[in-house]
MIFIPA-227340 format. One record per residue (C-alpha): residue in one letter; x, y, z. Coordinates in steps of 0.05 Angstrom, whole numbers, plus 5000, padded with zeros to 4 digits. Layout:
AXYZ;...
REM end
This chain:
X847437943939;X850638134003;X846738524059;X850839094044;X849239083970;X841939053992;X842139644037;X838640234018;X843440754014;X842841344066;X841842124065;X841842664116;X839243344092;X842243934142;X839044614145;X839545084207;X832944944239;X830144374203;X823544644190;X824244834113;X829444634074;X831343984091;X824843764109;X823343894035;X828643654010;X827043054055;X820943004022;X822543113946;X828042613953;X824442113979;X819342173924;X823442133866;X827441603900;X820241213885;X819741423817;X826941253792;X827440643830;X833040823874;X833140393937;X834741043987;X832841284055;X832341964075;X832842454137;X833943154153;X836243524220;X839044244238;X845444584266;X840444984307;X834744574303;X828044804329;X826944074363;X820643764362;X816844354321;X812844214249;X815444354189;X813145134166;X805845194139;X809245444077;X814244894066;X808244474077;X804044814033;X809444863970;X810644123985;X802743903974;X802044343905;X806843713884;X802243213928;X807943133979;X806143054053;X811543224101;X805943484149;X808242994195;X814743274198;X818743374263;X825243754275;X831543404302;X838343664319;X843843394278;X849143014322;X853542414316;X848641874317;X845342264251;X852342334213;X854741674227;X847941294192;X848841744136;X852841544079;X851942264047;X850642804085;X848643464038;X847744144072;X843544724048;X850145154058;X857545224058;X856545534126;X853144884154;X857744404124;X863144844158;X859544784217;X859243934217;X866043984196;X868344344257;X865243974297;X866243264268;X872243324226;X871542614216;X865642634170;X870443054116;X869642544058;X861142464068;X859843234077;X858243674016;X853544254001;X848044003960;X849344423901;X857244283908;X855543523908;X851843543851;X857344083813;X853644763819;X855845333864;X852345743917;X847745603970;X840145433985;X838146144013;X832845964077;X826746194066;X824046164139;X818646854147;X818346934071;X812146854031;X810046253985;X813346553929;X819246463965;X818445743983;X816545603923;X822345813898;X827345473943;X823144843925;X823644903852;X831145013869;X832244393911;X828444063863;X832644203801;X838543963850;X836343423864;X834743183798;X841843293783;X842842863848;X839642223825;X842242273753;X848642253801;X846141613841;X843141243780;X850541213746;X853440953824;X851040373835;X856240223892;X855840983916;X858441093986;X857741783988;X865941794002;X867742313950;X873042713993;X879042793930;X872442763874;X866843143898;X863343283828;X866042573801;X867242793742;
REM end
């Protein structure tokens, strides 16, 4: 196998400030990458990023009920550098894919909303203030896509997260 066969394909998580949703997402991901097998690293940043800060108590909390530690999380802004290691690049919003797209119209091809990646519709509401309930229920939501997501990776083997005319390959 080739070194690029052998790479571990790449995935950048964008929420606004990167201190709930795609630092869980972060985390889920890369726990079921584990338990399926699939060879996968994974990051997360903001479009308005609150830069250096912890991910929330209650994203941290929902996260450990499932014996997930992103405690050690820290927020980064999304910029070029972040996009351009990413093969796939899923936002928690239409609004923030907009917003990568406007800014880096090159990416068009690697930048989806996660639930219009994986052939749902609507958005990842952010539950930044809310209570655990509320968390929790983003978590279960990002979950369920992301289940759909690796059913999606399993059947790709050479998946390069270029899906621009096919983006629910179906």
């Amino acid at each position: 196998m080739g070194d690029q066969e052998q790479r571990k394909k790449r995935i950048l998580f964008v929420c606004t400030g990167n201190v709930c949703r795609s630092p869980m997402a972060e985390g889920l991901l890369r726990q079921l990458s584990q338990w399926s097998g699939l060879p996968l690293e994974v990051r997360s940043a903001g479009i308005n990023a609150l830069v250096g800060e912890p991910a929330t108590p209650q994203a941290v909390k929902v996260l450990a009920e499932m014996d997930i530690n992103i405690s050690d999380h820290s927020a980064q802004q999304v910029n070029r550098d972040l996009l351009s290691w990413a093969d796939l690049v899923l936002t928690m919003t239409r609004e923030q894919m907009l917003w990568i797209l406007s800014g880096w119209p090159e990416m068009e091809g690697k930048v989806f909303t996660l639930a219009e990646f994986v052939g749902k519709n609507g958005d990842v509401e952010d539950p930044y203030g809310a209570s655990s309930i509320a968390y929790r229920y983003v978590r279960d939501k990002i979950v369920s896509l992301l289940l759909d997501l690796v059913d999606i990776l399993k059947k790709e083997p050479s998946f390069s997260g270029d899906r621009k005319n096919d983006p629910h390959n179906s």
